[in-house]
C-alpha positions as CSV (number, residue, x, y, z in Angstrom):
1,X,-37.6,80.7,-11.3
2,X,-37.7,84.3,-12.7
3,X,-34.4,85.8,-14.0
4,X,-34.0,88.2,-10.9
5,X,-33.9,85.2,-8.6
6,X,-31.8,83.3,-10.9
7,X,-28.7,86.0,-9.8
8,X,-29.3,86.4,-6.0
9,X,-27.0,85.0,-4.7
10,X,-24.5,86.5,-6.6
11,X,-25.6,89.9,-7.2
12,X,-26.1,89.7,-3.1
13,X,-22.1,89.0,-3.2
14,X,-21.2,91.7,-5.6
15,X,-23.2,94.1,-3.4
16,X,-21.3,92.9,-0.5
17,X,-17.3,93.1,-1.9
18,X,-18.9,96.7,-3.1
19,X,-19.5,98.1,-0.2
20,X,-17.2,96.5,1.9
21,X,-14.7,97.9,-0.2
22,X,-16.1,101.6,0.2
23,X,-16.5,101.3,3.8
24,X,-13.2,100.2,3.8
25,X,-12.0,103.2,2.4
26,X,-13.3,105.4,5.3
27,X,-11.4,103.4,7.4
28,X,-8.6,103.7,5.7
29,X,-9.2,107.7,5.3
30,X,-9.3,108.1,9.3
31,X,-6.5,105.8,10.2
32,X,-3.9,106.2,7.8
33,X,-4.7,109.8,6.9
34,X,-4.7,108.8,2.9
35,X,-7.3,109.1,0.3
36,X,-8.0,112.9,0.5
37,X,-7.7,112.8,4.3
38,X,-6.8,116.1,6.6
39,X,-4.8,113.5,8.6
40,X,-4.6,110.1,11.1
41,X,-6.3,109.5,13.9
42,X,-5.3,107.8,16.9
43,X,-7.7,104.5,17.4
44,X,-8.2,106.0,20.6
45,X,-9.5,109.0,19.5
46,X,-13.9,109.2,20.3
47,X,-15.2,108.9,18.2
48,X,-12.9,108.6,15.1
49,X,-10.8,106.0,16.3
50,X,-12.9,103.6,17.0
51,X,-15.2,104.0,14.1
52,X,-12.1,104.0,11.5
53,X,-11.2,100.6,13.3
54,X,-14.6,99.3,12.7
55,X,-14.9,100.8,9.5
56,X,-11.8,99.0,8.1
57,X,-12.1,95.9,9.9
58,X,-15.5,95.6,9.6
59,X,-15.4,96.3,6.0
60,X,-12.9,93.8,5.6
61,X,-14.8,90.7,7.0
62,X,-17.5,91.9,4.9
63,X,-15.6,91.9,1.9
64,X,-14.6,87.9,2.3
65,X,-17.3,87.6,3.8
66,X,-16.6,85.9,7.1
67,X,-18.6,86.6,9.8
68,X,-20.6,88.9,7.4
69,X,-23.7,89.0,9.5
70,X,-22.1,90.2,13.0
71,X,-20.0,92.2,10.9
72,X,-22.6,93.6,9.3
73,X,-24.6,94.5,12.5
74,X,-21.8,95.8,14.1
75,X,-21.0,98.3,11.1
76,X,-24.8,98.9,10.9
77,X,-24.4,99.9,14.9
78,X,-21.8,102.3,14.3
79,X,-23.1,104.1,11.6
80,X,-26.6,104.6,13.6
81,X,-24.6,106.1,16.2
82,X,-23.0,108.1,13.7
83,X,-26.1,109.4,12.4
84,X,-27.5,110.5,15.7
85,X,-24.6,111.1,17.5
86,X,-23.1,113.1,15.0
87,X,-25.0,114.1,12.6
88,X,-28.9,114.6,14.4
89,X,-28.1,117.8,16.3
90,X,-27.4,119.7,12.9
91,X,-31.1,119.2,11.5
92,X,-33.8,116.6,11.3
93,X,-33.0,114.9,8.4
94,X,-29.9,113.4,6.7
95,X,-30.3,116.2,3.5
96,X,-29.8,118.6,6.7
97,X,-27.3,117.2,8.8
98,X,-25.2,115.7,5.9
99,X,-25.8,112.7,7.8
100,X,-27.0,110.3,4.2
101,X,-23.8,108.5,4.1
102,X,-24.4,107.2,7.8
103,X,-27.9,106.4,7.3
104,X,-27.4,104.6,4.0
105,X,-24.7,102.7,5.4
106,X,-26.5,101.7,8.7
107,X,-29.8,100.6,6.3
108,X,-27.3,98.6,4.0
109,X,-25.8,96.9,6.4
110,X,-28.7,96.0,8.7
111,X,-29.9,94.3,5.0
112,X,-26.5,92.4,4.7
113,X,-27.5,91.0,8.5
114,X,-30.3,89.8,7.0
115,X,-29.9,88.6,3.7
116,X,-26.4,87.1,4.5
117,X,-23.1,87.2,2.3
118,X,-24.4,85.3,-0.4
119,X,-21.9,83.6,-3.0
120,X,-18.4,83.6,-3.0
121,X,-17.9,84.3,1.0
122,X,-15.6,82.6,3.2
123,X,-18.6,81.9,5.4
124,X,-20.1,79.7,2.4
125,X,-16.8,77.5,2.5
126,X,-16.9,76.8,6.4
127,X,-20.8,76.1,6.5
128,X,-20.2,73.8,3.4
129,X,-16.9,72.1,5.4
130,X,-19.1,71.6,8.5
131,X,-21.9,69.8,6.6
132,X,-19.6,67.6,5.2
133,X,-18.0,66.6,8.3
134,X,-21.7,66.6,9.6
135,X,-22.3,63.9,6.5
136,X,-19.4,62.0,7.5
137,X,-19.5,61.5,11.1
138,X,-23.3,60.9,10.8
């Protein structure tokens, strides 16, 4: 085992809690009105609302990591339609359209489906409670 794969899982969890927390943030931003935000919004407000909503919820699951990979999609999803819903009609590409943040996010996330939460995540505890039950009803 090489010393990048002796870290995965880990550096996979740190990358996780990292931008949960960020995504979080923009959340946050929209539906509280802090952190250098113009304002609230309402949740019912399209498309704000909703994305704040899935934004900080979405952010937080992926932070604990529970239900990281539908999380993750979902996030991924939204910030998709954020890029070409919002952002596409002001140029081509995301250096144009100051659409980088949405991409990057949709691209990270669609990883996190992928990959998984690796260490520390809630959804590491319940998989490890459900083999064990598994083991002892077998």
């Amino acid at each position: 085992m090489n010393i990048f794969d002796r870290g995965r899982e880990q550096a996979i969890a740190v990358f996780r809690i990292v931008v949960g927390v960020l995504f979080m943030c923009h959340g946050a931003q929209k539906l509280f009105g802090v952190l250098g935000s113009k304002g609230a919004v309402s949740i019912t407000d399209w498309p704000s609302g909703p994305a704040g909503l899935i934004e900080l919820v979405g952010g937080a699951l992926i932070v604990i990591g529970l239900g990281t990979r539908i999380a993750a999609l979902i996030s991924s999803g939204a910030m998709a339609y954020a890029y070409f819903v919002v952002h596409q009609h002001a140029g081509l590409l995301p250096i144009q359209n100051k659409g980088e943040l949405a991409a990057v996010y949709a691209w990270v996330f669609l990883l996190l489906a992928f990959t998984g939460p690796g260490a520390w995540a809630v959804d590491k505890v319940i998989a490890s409670r459900k083999q064990e039950q598994a083991l002892v009803t077998a």
